[in-house]
C-alpha positions as CSV (number, residue, x, y, z in Angstrom):
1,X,108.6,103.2,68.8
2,X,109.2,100.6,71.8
3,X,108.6,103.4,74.8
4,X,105.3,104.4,75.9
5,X,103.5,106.8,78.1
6,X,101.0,105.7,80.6
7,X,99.2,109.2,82.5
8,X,98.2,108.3,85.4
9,X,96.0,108.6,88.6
10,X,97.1,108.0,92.5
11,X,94.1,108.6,93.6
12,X,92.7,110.8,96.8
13,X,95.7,109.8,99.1
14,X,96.0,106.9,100.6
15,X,98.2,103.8,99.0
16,X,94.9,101.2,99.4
17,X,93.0,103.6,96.8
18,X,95.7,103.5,94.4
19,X,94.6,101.1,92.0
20,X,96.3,98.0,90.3
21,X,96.4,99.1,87.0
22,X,98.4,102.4,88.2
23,X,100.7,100.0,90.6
24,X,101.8,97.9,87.9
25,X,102.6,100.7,85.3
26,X,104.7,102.4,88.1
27,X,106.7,98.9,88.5
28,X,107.7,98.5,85.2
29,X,108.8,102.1,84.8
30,X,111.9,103.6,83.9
31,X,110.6,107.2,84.2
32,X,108.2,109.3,86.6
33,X,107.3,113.0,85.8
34,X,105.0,114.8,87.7
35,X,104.3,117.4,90.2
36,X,106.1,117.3,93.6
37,X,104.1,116.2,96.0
38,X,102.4,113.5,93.5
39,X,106.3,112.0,92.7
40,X,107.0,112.1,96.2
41,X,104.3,109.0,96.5
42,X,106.3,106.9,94.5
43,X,108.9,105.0,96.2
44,X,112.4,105.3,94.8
45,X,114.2,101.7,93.5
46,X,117.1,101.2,91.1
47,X,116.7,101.7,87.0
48,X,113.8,104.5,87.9
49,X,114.4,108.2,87.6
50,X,112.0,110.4,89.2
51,X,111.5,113.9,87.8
52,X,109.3,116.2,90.4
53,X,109.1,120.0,89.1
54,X,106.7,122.9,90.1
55,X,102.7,122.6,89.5
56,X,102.9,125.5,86.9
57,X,105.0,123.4,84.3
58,X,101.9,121.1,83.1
59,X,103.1,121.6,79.6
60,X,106.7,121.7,80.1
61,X,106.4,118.6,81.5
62,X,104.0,117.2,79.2
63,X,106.6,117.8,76.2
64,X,109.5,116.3,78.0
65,X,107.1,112.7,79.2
66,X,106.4,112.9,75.6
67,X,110.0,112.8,74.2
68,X,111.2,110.4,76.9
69,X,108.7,108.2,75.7
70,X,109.8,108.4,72.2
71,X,113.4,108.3,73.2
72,X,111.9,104.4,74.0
73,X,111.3,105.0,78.1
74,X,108.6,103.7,79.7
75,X,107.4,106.7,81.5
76,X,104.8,107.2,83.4
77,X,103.1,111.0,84.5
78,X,101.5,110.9,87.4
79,X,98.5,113.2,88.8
80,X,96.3,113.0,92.2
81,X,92.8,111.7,91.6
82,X,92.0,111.0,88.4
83,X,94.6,112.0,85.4
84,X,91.3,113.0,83.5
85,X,90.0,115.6,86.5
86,X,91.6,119.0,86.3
87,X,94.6,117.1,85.9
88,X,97.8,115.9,83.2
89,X,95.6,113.8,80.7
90,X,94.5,117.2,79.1
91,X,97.8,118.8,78.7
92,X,99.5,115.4,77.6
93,X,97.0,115.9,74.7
94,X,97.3,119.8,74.2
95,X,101.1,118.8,73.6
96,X,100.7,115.9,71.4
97,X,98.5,118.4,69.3
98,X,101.7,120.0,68.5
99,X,103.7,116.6,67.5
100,X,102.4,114.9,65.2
101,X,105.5,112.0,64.7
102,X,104.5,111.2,68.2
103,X,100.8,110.5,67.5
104,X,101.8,106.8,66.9
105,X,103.0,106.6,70.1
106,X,101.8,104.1,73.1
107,X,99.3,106.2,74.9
108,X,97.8,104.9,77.9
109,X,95.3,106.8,80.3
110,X,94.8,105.2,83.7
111,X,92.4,106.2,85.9
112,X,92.3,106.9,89.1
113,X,89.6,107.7,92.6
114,X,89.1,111.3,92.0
115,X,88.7,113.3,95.6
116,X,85.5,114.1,95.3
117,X,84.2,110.3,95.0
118,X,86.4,109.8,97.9
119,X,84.9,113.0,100.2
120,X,81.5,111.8,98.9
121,X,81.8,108.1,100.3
122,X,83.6,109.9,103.2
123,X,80.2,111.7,104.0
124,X,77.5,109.3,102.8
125,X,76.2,110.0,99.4
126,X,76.1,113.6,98.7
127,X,76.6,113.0,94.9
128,X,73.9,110.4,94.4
129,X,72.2,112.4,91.9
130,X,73.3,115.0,89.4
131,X,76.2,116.2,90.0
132,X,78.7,118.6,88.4
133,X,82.5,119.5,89.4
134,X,84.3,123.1,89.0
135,X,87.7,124.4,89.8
136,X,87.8,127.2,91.5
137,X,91.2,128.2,90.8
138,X,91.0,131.1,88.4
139,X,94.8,130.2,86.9
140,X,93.8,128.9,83.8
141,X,90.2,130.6,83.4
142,X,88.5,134.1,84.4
143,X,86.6,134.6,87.7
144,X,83.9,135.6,85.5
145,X,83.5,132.2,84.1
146,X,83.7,130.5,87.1
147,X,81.0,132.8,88.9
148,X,78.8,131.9,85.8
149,X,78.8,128.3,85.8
150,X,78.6,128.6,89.7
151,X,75.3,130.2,89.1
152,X,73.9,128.1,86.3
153,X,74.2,125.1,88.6
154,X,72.7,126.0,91.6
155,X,70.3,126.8,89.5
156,X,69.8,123.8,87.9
157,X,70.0,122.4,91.2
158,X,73.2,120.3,90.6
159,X,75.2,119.2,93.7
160,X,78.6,120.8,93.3
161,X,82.3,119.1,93.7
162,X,84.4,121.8,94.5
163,X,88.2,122.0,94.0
164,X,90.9,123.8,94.9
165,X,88.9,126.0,96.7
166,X,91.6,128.5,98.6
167,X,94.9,128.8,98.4
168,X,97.4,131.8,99.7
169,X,97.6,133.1,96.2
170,X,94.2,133.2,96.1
171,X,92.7,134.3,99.8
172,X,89.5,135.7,98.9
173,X,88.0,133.8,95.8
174,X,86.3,131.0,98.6
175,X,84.7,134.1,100.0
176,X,83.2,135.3,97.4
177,X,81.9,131.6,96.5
178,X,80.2,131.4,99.5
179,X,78.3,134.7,99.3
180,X,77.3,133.9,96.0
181,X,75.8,130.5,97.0
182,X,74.4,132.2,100.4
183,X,72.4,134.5,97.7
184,X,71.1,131.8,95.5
185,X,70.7,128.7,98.0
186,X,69.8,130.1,101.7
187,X,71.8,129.8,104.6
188,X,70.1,126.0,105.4
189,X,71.4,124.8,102.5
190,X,74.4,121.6,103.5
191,X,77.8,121.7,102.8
192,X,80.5,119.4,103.0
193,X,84.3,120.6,103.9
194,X,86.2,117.1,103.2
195,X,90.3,117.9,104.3
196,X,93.1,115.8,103.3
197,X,90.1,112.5,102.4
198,X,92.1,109.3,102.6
199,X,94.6,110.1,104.6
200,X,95.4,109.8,107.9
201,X,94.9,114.0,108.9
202,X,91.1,113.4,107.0
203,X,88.6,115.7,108.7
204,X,85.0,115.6,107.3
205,X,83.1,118.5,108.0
206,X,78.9,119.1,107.2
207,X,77.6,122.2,108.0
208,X,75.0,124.7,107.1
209,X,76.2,127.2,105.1
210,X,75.7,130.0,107.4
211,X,78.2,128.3,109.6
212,X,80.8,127.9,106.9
213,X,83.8,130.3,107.1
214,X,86.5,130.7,104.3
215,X,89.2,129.9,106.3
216,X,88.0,126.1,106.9
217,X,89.5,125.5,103.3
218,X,92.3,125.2,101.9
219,X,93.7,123.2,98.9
220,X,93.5,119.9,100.5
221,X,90.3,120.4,100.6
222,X,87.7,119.1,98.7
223,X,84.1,120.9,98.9
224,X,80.7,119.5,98.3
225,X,77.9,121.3,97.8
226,X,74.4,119.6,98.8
227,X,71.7,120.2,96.2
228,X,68.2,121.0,97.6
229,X,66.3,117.8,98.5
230,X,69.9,116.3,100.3
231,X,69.2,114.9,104.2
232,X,70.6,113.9,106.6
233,X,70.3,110.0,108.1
234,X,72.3,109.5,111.2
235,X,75.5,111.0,110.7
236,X,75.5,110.3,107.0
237,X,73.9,113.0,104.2
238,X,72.8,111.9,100.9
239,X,71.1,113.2,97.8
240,X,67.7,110.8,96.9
241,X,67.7,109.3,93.3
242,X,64.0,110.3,92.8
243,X,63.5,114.2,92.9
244,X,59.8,115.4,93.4
């Protein structure tokens, strides 16, 4: 096989995060899947086809990077963030399960500046000790599940990377996120509300989470929330690295 398959990460947003690695798979490619948006960020040049679909088709378009690649492409999938973060890497994998003439092929994963390291340097260093991240869309997973883990970490006192937080499909799961972490944490407790991080609509937001209202998300929005010993230092907020 002389094609290979390189999955990989654009980062938060902006073309500075994007890292070299990334920028010189994309120049020598003859292929780009991914969704939308993300192939939108690639710039268009002669002997490249682009192939944007819908955010649904992760395997669908898993399967056909896969076959390109063995058809002797170079091809290259491309997800925001990090390909590894509630992004393509998995379902490039889940399909290659199924294939197994194509486990000998050139495989690359590439990573990339997830949003929450970006929203956390954004705002100081909310992340600086534990930490966990969960996806609040319920598309692939029950609300059940998600509520549960929620718990577990506040109570282990985690800080907590939030993404995909709201979306019109799903109006009311932030809601319900937020009275469940007004029940376990307080109203004191911080949150962060990082929009659109890297770019040049960012809008960093801290607040209490008695101030916080479900409408200040949305999916460009990446949510942090503090654990219990974070402060505030001028208009930074970070987490210590000792805990009492």
């Amino acid at each position: 096989m002389t094609g290979w398959l390189a999955i990989a990460g654009l980062g938060p947003g902006a073309a500075a995060l994007v890292t070299p690695e990334v920028t010189a798979a994309l120049d020598d490619a003859t292929a780009v899947l991914g969704y939308g948006p993300y192939v939108a960020r690639v710039a268009p040049r002669p002997g490249l086809t682009l192939y944007p679909t819908d955010n649904r088709q992760e395997l669908d378009r898993a399967r056909h990077a896969l076959d390109l690649a063995a058809s002797g492409q170079r091809v290259v999938i491309v997800s925001s963030g990090d390909p590894g973060v509630f992004a393509m890497a998995a379902a490039v994998f889940e399909a290659l399960e199924t294939r197994p003439d194509l486990h000998g092929l050139d495989i690359r994963v590439l990573p990339g500046i997830t949003a929450m390291l970006a929203a956390a340097a954004a705002a100081g260093a909310p992340l600086g000790h534990d930490f966990c991240a969960v996806n609040l869309s319920d598309n692939l997973k029950p609300w059940a599940v998600i509520e549960e883990r929620l718990r577990l970490a506040v109570r282990a006192d985690f800080a907590l990377a939030l993404y995909n937080p709201r979306s019109r499909a799903r109006p009311d799961g932030f809601a319900r996120v937020l009275d469940l972490f007004r029940g376990c944490c307080g109203d004191d407790r911080l949150m962060i509300l990082a929009r659109a991080v890297s770019t040049p609509d960012q809008a960093i937001l801290t607040l209490p989470l008695s101030q916080v209202r479900p409408e200040m998300a949305d999916m460009r929005t990446l949510v942090i929330l503090a654990n219990s010993q974070t402060r505030r230092v001028g208009r930074w907020i970070y987490a210590p690295r000792s805990m009492p």
